[in-house]
C-alpha positions as CSV (number, residue, x, y, z in Angstrom):
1,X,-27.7,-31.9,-13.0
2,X,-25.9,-29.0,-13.6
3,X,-22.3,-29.3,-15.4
4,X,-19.2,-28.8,-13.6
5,X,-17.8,-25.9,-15.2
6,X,-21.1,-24.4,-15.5
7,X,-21.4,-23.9,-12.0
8,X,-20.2,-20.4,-10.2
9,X,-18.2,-21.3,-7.7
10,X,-16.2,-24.3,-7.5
11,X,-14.1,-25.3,-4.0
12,X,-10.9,-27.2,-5.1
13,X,-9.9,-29.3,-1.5
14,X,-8.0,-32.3,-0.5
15,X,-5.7,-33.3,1.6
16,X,-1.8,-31.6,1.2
17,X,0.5,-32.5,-1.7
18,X,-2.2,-33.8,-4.3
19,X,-2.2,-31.2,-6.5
20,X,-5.3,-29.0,-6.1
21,X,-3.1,-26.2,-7.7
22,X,-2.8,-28.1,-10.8
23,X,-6.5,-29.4,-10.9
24,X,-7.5,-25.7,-10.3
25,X,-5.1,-24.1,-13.1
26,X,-6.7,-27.3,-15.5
27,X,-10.6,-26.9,-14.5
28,X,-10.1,-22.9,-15.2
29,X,-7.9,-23.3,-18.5
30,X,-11.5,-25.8,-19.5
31,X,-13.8,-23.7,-18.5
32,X,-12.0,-21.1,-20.7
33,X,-12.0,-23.3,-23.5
34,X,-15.5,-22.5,-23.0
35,X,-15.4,-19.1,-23.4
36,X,-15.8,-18.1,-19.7
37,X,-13.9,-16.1,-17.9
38,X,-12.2,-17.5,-14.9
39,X,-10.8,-16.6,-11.8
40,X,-8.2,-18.9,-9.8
41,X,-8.5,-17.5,-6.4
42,X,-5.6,-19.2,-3.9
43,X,-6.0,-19.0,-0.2
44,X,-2.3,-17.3,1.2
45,X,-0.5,-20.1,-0.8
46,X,3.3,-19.4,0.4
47,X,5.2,-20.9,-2.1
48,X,2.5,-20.4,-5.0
49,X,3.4,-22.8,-8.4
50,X,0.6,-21.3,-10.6
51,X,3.0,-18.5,-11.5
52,X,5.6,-21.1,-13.1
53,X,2.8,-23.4,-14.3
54,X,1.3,-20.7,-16.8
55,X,4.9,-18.9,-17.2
56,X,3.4,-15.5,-15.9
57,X,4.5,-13.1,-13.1
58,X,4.2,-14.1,-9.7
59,X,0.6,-14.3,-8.6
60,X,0.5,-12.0,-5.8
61,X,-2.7,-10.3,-3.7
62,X,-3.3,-8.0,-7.0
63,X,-5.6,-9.5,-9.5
64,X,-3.3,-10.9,-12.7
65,X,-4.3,-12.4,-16.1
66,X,-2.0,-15.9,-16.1
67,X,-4.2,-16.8,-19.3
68,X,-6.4,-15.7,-22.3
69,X,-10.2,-15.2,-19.9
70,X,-8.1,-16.7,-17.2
71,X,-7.3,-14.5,-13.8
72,X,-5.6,-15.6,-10.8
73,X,-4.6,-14.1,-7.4
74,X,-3.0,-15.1,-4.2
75,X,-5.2,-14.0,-1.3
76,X,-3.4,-13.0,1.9
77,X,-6.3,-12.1,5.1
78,X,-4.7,-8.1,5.2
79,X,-5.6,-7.5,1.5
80,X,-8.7,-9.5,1.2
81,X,-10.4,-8.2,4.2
82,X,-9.7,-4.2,3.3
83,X,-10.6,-5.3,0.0
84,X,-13.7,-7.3,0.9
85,X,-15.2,-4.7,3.2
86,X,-15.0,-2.0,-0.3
87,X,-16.8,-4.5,-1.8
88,X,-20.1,-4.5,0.0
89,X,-19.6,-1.3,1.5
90,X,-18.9,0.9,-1.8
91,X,-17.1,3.7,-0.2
92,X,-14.0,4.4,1.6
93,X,-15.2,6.1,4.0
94,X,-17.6,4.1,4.9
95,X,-15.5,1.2,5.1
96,X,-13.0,2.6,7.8
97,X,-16.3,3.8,9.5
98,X,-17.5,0.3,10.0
99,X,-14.1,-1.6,9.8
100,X,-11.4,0.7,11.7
101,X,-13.5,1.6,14.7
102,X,-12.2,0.7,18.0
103,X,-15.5,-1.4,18.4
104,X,-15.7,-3.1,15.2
105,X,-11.7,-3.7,15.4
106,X,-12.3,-5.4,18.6
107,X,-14.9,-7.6,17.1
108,X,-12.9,-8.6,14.7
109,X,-9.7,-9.4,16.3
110,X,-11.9,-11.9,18.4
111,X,-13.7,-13.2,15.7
112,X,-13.1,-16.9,14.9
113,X,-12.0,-17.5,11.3
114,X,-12.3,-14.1,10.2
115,X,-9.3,-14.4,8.4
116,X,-10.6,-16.7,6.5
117,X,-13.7,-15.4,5.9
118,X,-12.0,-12.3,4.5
119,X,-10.3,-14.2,1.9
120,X,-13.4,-16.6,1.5
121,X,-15.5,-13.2,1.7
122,X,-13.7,-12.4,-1.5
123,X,-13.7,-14.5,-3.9
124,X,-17.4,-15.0,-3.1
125,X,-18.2,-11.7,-3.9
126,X,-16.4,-11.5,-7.7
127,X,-18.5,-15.2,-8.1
128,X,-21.8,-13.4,-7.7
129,X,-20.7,-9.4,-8.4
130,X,-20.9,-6.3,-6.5
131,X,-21.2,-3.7,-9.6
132,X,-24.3,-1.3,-10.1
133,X,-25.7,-3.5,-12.2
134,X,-25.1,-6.8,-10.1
135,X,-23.0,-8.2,-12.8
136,X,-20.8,-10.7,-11.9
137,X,-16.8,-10.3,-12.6
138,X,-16.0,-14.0,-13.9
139,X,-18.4,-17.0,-15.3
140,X,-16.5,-19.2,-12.7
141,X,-14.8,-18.7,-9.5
142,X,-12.3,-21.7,-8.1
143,X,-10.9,-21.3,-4.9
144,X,-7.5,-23.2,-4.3
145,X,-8.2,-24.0,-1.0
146,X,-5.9,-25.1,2.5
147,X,-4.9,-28.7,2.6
148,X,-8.0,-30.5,4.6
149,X,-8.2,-29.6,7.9
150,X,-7.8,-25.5,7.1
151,X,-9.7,-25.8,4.2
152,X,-12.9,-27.7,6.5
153,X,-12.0,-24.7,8.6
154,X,-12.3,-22.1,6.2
155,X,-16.0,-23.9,4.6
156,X,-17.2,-23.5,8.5
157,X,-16.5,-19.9,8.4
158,X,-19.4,-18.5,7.4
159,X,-21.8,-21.3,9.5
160,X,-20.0,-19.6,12.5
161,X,-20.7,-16.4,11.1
162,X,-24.3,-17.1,11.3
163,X,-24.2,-18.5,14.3
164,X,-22.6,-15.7,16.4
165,X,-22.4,-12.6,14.8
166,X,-25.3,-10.2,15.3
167,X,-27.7,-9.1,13.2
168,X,-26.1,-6.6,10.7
169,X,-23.6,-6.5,7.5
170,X,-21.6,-9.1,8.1
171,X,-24.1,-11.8,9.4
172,X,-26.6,-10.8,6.3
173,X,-23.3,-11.7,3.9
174,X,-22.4,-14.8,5.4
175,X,-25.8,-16.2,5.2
176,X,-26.0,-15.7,1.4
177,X,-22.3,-16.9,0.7
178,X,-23.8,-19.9,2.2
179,X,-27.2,-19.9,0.3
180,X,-24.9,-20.2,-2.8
181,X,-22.1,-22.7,-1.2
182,X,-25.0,-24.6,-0.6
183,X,-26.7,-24.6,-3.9
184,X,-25.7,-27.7,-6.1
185,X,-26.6,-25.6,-9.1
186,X,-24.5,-22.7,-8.5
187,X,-21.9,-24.1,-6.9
188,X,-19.6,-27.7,-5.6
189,X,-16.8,-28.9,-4.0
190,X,-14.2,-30.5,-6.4
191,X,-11.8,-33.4,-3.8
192,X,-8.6,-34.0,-5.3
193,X,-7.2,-37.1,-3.7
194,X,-4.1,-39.6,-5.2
195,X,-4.7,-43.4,-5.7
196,X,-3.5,-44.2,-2.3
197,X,-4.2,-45.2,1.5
198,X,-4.1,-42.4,3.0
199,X,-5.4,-39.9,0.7
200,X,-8.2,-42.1,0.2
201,X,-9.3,-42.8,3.4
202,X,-8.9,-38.5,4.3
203,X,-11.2,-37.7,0.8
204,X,-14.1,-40.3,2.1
205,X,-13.7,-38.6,5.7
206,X,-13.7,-34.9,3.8
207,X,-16.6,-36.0,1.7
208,X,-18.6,-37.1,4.7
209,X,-17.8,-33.9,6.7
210,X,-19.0,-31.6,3.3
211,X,-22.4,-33.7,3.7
212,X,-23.3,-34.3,7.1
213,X,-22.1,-31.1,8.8
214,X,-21.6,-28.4,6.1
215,X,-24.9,-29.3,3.8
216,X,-21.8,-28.9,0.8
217,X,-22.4,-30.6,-3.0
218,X,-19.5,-32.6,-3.4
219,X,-19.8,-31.9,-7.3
220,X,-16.3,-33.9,-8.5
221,X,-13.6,-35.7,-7.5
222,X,-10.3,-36.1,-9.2
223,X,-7.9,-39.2,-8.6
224,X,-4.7,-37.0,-9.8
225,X,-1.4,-39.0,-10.8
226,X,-2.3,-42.3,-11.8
227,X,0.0,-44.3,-13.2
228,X,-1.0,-46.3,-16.5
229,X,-1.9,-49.8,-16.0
230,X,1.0,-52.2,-17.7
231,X,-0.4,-55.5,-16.2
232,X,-3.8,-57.6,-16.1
233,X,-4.7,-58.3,-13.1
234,X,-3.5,-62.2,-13.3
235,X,-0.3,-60.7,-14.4
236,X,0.0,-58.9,-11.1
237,X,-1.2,-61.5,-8.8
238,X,1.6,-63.6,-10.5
239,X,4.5,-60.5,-10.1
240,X,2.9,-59.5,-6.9
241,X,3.9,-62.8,-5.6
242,X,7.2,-63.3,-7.5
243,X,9.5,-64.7,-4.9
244,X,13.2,-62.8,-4.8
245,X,15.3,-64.1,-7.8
246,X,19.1,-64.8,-6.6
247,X,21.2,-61.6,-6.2
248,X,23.7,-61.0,-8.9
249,X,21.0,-62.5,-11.6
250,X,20.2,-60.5,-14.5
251,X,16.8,-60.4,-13.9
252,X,16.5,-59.4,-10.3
253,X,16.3,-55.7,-10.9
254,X,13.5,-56.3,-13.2
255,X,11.5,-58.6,-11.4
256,X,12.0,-56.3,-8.6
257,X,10.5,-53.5,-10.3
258,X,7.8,-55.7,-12.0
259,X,6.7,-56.6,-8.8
260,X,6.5,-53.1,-7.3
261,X,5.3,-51.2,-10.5
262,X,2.5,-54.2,-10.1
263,X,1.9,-53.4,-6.4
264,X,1.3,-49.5,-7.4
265,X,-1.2,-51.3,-9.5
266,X,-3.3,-53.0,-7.2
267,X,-3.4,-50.5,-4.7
268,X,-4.5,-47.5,-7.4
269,X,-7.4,-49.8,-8.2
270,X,-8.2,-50.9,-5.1
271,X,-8.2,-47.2,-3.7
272,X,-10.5,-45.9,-6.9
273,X,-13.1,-48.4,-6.2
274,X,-13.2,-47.4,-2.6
275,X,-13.4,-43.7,-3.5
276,X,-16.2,-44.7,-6.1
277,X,-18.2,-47.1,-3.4
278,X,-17.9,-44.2,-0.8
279,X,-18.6,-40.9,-2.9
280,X,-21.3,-40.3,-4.9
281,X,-20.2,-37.9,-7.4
282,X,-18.4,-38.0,-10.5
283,X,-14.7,-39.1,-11.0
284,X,-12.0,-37.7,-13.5
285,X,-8.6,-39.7,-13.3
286,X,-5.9,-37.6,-14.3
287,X,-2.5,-39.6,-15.4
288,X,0.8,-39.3,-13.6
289,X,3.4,-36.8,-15.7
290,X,6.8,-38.3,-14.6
291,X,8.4,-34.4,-15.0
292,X,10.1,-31.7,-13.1
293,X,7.9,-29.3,-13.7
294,X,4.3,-28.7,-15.0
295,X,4.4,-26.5,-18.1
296,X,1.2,-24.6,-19.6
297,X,1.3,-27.3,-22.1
298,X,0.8,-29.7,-20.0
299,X,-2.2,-28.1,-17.8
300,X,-3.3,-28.1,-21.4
301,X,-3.1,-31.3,-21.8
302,X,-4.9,-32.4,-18.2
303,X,-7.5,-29.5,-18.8
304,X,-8.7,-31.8,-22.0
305,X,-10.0,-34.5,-19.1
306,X,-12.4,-32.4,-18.2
């Protein structure tokens, strides 16, 4: 089986709020400890945190370096598709020949998900190359993708491309975007999820979706802000159950947050098993980091998981 970081192309997904921005900066800051060269490539992230993570510039729809081998950029659709249709099409010219007609606009604008395929378009195309020699820009491509439901969206894209566009350009790219997507050798779906209910139950949903319908590798998953376990588990049957002391007692507070910190617990290990019984793939459990704000040290630090 092919390692994680020696793949191509790596999908980072999951559902909102479990931090696939900070398992994509940590996966590309190990794949450069590697010595390859990385790209982080964020689908139209609004308020983008990679910027403050890695102390660089903002990461706009211009290619940056946030890290020694390690690139990032923030694609937005208008960029990405001008940029996109260069790629494959070499020359100017050319591109607003086949792009800016009225006939082609009109495609386009009707299009479903072409949006997204522009941005998905792109980073796709610096993970397998588009110079005269076919050289590849970067080792590794991760795309920071929408929270779930946009980012099932955006992996449908090209399956809809296929489906209804007509022969030509655009219909021959899509089908080899997904001969790659589809390859568990070249390429994988990382699911970031968090060691509770909900999140759980939305990963095991994702991960049947990437199977069943889109013929995806679900290559990783990572459980991200787990809290280190303080009890046994006796000990937190016993403080799970701890009936409420008398108010104005000394040890109230405590046994309050005994019992709670023991509840997180139960329900973190609970939730991993269910995530292991459901998904076949590997599992990397990243600890909770009880600060403010992420630091390049500390992506450091979670990059050494991996």
């Amino acid at each position: 089986m092919t390692a994680l970081l020696d793949r191509r192309f790596l999908f980072v997904v999951g559902k909102g709020g479990v931090g696939k921005t900070t398992v994509s900066a940590a996966l590309a800051l190990a794949a450069a400890r590697q010595r390859k060269r990385v790209l982080i490539a964020m689908a139209n992230s609004p308020g983008e945190r990679l910027s403050s993570m890695f102390g660089s510039p903002p990461v706009t729809d211009e290619i940056i370096e946030v890290a020694p081998l390690v690139d990032a950029v923030n694609m937005t659709p208008a960029a990405a598709i001008e940029e996109y249709g260069l790629m494959i099409l070499k020359v100017k010219a050319l591109y607003r020949a086949v792009f800016e007609n009225k006939v082609a606009k009109t495609f386009l604008r009707g299009a479903p998900g072409l949006e997204a395929w522009s941005m998905l378009g792109k980073a796709y195309y610096h993970a397998v190359g588009h110079g005269p020699d076919g050289d590849s820009d970067y080792d590794l491509v991760i795309l920071d993708a929408p929270a779930t439901g946009h980012g099932l969206d955006m992996l449908r894209v090209p399956q809809v491309i296929q489906n209804i566009a007509p022969p030509g350009l655009l219909r021959r790219e899509a089908v080899r975007a997904l001969d790659l997507f589809r390859d568990p050798a070249r390429a994988g779906v990382v699911i970031v999820t968090l060691p509770e209910d909900m999140p759980t139950n939305e990963s095991i949903e994702l991960n049947e979706a990437l199977r069943d319908e889109l013929k995806m590798p679900v290559a990783h998953v990572v459980v991200n802000r787990v809290y280190p376990s303080l009890f046994k588990r006796p000990e937190r049957a016993a403080l799970e159950n701890l009936p409420d002391l008398e108010e104005g007692s000394p040890l109230a507070t405590i046994g309050l947050a005994a019992r709670a910190r023991a509840g997180r617990e139960s329900l973190q290990r609970a939730s991993i098993s269910k995530l292991s019984a459901a998904i076949q793939a590997s599992r990397t459990e990243l600890p909770q980091l009880f600060l403010p704000e992420l630091a390049k040290e500390n992506l450091d630090s979670l990059s050494r998981a991996f």
